[in-house]
N, C-alpha and C positions, 0 to 999 in steps of 0.2 A: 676482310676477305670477301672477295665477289664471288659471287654463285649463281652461275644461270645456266638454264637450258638452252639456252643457242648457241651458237658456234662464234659467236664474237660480241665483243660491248662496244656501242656508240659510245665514239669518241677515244678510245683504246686504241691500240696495235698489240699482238703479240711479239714479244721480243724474244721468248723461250719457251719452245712445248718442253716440259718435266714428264710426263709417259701417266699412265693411270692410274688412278686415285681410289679407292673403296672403302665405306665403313660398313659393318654389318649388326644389326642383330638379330637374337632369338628368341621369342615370345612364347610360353606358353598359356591357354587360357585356366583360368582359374574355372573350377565347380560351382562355389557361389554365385561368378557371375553367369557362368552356364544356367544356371538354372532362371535366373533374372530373366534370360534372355530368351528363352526358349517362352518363359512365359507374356513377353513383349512381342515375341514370332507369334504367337497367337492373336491379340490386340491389335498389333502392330503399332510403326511407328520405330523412331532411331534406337539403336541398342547403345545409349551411352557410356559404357562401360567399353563398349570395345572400339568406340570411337576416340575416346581415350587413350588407351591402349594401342591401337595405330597409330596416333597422331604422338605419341610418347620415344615407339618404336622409329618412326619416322624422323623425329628429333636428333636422337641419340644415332643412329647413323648416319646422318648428316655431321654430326660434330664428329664425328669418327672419319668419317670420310674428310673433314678440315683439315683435323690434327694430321690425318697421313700428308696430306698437299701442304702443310705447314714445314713438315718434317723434310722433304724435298725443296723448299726456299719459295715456292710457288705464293704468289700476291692473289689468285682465284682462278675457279673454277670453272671448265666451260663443260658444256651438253652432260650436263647435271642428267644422270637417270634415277629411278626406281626399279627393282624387281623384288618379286614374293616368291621363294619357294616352300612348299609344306616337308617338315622335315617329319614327321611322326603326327597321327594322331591328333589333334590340339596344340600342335608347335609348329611355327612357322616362321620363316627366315624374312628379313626384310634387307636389303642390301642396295646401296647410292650408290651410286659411282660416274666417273667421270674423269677429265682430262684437266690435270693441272698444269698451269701456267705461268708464267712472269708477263703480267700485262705494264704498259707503259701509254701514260696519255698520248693523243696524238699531238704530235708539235714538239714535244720533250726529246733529248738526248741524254 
């Protein structure tokens, strides 16, 4: 599966826009890591726990976001996004989304 942020791949054509695509999740943080991290906000320097943790959340919507464009017959993914919404407190949404396709080399029939 292709996945990119731009609106077309070198050396591609679209042969079928499929309509849009989303995976989402919901993260809440943990208190032990709170407290980690509050104590590294003083120090400073990366809070690795929650870079972790984004980059976790980020994963898993992205596959979430595949399996939908998979589920539609679509070969990848074009103008791949991010967005965050805070849904409560210490929970927040992480949501991909994007336009699935049927891409075809250039030159092929």
């Amino acid at each position: 599966m292709i996945m990119v942020t731009t609106e077309s791949v070198a050396g591609y054509r679209v042969v079928k826009t499929l309509g849009l695509v989303k995976g989402n999740t919901i993260r809440a943080r943990n208190i032990g890591h709170d407290i980690m991290a509050a104590l590294r906000n003083i120090a400073g320097g990366e809070i690795v726990d929650y870079t972790k943790m984004v980059a976790e959340a980020r994963e898993q919507s992205l596959d979430r976001m595949q399996a939908d464009a998979v589920s539609l017959g679509a070969n990848a993914v074009l103008t791949v996004r991010f967005t965050t919404n805070s849904m409560m407190q210490g929970a927040a949404e992480l949501l991909a989304y994007g336009t699935a396709v049927v891409l075809e080399r250039e030159g092929e029939k």
